[in-house]
C-alpha positions as CSV (number, residue, x, y, z in Angstrom):
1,X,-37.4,16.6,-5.6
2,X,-36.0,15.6,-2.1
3,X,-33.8,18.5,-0.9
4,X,-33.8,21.7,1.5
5,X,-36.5,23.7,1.0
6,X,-38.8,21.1,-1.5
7,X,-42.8,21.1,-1.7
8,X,-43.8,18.2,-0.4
9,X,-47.4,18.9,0.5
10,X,-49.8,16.3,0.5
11,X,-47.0,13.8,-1.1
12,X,-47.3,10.0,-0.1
13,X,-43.9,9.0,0.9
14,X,-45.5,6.0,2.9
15,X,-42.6,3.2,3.0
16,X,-40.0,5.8,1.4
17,X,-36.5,5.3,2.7
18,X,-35.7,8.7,3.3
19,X,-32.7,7.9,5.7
20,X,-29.8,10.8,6.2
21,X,-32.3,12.9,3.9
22,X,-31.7,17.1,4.2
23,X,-35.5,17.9,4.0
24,X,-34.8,21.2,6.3
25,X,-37.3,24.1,5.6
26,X,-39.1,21.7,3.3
27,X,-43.1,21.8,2.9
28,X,-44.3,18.6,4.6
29,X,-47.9,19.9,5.1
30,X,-50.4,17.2,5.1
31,X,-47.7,14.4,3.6
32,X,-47.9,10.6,4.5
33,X,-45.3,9.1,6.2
34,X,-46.5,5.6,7.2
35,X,-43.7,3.2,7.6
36,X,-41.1,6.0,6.3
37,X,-37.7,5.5,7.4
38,X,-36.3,8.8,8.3
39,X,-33.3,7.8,10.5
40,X,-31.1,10.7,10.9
41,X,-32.9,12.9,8.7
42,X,-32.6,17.0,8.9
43,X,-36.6,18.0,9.0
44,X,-35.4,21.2,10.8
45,X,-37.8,24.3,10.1
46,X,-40.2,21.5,7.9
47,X,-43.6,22.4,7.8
48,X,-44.9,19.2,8.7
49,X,-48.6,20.5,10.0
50,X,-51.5,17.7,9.3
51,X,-48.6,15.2,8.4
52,X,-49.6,11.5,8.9
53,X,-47.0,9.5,11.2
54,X,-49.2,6.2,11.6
55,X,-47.4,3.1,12.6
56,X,-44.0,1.6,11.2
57,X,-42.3,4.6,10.7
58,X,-38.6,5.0,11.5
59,X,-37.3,8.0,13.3
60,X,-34.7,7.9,15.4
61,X,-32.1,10.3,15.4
62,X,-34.7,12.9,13.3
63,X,-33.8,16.3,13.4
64,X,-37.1,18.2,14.1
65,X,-35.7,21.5,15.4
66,X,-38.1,24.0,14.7
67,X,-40.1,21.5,12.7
């Protein structure tokens, strides 16, 4: 499930349009994120250690305070 605080480890969200998403505190460890639009997205306090950003993705205005 996509809220605060969800286990996303290892999850493909390649091409997911996660715009204006609240994924703050979420688990993020080792997730691809190839070509996933996260414009304006809360990822604040995500874990988001051994994430894959490869190219395509969308990110501006991404909340990564803490991240």
């Amino acid at each position: 499930m996509l809220e605060p605080g969800a286990d996303l480890s290892g999850a493909d969200l390649s091409d997911a349009r996660l715009s204006g998403a609240d994924l703050s505190g979420a688990d993020l460890s080792g997730a691809r994120l190839s070509g996933t639009n996260l414009e304006g997205a809360n990822l604040s306090g995500a874990d988001l250690s051994g994430a894959r950003f490869d190219a395509g993705g969308f990110f501006e205005w991404v909340n990564l305070r803490k991240a």
